[in-house]
C-alpha positions as a Markdown table, in Angstrom:
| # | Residue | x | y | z |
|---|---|---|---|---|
| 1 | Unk | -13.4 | 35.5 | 2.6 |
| 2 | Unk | -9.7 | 36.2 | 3.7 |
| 3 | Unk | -9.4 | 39.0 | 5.3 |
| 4 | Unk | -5.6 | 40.9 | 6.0 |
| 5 | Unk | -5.0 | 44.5 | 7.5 |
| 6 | Unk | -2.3 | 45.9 | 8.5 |
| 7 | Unk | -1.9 | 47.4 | 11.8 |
| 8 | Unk | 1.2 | 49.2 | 13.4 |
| 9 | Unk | 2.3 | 49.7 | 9.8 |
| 10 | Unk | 3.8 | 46.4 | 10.0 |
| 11 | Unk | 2.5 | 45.1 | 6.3 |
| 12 | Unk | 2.9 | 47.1 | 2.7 |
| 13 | Unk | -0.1 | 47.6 | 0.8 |
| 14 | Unk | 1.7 | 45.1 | -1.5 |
| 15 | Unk | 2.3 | 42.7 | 0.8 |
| 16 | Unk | -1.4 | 42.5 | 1.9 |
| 17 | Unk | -2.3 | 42.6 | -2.1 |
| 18 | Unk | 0.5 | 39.3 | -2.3 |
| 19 | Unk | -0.8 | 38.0 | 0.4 |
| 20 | Unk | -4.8 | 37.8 | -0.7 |
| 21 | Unk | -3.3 | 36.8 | -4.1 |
| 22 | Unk | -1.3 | 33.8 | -2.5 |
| 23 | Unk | -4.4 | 32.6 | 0.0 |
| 24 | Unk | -7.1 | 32.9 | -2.8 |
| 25 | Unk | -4.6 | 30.5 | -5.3 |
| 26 | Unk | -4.1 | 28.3 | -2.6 |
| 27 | Unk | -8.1 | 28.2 | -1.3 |
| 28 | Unk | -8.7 | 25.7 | -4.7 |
| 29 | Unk | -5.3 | 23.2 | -3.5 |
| 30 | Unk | -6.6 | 23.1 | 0.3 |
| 31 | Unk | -10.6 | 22.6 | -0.7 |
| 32 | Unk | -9.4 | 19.5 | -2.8 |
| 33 | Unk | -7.3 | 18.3 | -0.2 |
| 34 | Unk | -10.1 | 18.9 | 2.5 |
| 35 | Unk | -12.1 | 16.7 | -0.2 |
| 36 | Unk | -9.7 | 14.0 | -0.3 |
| 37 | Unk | -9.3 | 13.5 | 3.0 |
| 38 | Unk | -13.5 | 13.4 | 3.6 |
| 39 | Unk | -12.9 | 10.4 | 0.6 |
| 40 | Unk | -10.6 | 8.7 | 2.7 |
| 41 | Unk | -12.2 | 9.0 | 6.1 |
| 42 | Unk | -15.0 | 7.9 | 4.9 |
| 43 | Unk | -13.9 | 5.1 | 3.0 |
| 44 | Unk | -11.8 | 3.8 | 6.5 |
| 45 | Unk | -15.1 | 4.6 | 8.4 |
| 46 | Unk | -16.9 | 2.2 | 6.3 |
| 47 | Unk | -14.1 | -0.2 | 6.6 |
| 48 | Unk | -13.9 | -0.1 | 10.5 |
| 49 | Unk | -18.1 | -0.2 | 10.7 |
| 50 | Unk | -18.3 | -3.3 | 8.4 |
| 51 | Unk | -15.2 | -5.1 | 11.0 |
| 52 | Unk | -16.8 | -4.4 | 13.8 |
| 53 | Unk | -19.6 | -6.0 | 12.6 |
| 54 | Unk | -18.7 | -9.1 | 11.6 |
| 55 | Unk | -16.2 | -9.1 | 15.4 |
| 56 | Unk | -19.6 | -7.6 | 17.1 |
| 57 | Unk | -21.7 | -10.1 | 19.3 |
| 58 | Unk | -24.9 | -11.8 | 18.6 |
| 59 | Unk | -26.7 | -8.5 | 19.0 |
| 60 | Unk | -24.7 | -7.3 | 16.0 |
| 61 | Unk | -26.5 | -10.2 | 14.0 |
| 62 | Unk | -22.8 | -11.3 | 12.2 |
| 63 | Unk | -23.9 | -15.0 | 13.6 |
| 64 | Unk | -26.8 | -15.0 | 11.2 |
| 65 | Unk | -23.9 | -14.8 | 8.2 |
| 66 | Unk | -23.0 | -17.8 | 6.1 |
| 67 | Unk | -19.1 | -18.5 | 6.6 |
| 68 | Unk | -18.8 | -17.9 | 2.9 |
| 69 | Unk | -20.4 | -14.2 | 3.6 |
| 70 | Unk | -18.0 | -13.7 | 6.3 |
| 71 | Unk | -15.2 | -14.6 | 4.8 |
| 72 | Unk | -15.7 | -12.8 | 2.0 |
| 73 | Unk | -16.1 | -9.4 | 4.2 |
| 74 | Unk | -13.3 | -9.9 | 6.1 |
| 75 | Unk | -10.6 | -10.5 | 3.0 |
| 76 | Unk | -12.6 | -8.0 | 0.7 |
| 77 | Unk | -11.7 | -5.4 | 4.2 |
| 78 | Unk | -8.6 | -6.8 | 3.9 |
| 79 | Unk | -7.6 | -6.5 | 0.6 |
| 80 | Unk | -9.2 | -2.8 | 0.8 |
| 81 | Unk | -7.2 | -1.9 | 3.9 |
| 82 | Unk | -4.1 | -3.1 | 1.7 |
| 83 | Unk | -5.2 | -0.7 | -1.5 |
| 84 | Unk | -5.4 | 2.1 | 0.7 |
| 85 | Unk | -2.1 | 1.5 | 2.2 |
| 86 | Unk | -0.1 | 0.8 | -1.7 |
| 87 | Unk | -2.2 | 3.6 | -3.0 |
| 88 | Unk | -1.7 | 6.6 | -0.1 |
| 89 | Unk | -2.1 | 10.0 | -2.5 |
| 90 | Unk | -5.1 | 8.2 | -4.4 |
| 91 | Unk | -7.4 | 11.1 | -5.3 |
| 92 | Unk | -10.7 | 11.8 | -3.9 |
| 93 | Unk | -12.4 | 9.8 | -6.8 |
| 94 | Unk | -10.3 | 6.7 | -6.5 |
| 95 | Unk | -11.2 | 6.9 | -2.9 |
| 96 | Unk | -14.9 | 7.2 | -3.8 |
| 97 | Unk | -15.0 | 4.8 | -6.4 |
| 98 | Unk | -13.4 | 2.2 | -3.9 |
| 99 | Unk | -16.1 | 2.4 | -0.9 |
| 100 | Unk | -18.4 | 1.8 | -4.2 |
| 101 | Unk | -17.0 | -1.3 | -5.0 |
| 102 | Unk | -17.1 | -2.4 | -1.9 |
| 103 | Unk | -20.5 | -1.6 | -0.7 |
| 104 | Unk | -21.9 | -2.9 | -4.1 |
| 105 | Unk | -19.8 | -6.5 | -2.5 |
| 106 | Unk | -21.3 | -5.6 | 1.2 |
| 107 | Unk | -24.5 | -4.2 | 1.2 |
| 108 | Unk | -26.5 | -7.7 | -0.1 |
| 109 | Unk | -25.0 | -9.3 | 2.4 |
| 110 | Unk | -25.3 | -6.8 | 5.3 |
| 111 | Unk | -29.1 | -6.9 | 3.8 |
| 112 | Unk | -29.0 | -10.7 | 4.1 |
| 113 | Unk | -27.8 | -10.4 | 8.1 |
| 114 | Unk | -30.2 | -7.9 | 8.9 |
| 115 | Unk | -32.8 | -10.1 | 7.2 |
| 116 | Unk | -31.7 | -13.4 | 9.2 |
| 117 | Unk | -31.9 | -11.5 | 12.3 |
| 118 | Unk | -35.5 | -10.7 | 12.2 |
């Protein structure tokens, strides 16, 4: 809840009245845009994790990968990186739908690495 008073008899009742009116039309825009950008940070996130992955270390299990696994990762990040850059105001559902693409591409694999490295 917005709360506005006036003190010092700075504000008019109608200006606080505008005010609220303004903040609560504006509360819908800013908790979709708050969404969004959740979408797209985790979307990157996921990105970034799956990279340093496959750059990790032997402890990160990415030697256990096939080169055809690898490679795949690494242009599927690619090609991701490149969607998100042509397609900057893509809503929070684009975003969403995109991370489910490419988990649906990553997560057998990943599964496959974790398996190996048992």
């Amino acid at each position: 809840q917005i709360t506005i008073t006036a003190e010092n008899g700075r504000l008019s009742t109608e200006d606080i009245e505008r005010m609220k009116m303004e903040a609560e039309r504006y509360a819908k825009e800013d908790q979709e845009a708050r969404e969004r950008i959740d979408a797209l940070n985790s979307l990157e996130s996921y990105l970034y994790n799956l990279r340093n992955t496959l750059e990790g270390d032997s402890d990160t299990g990415a030697s256990s990968l096939s080169v055809q696994d690898k490679e795949d990762l690494e242009d599927m990040i690619s090609e991701a990186f490149d969607w998100m850059q042509e397609n900057e105001d893509a809503s929070k559902d684009d975003l969403a739908e995109k991370q489910k693409e490419i988990e649906q591409v990553a997560n057998p694999i990943m599964r496959r690495m974790y398996v190996g490295q048992a």
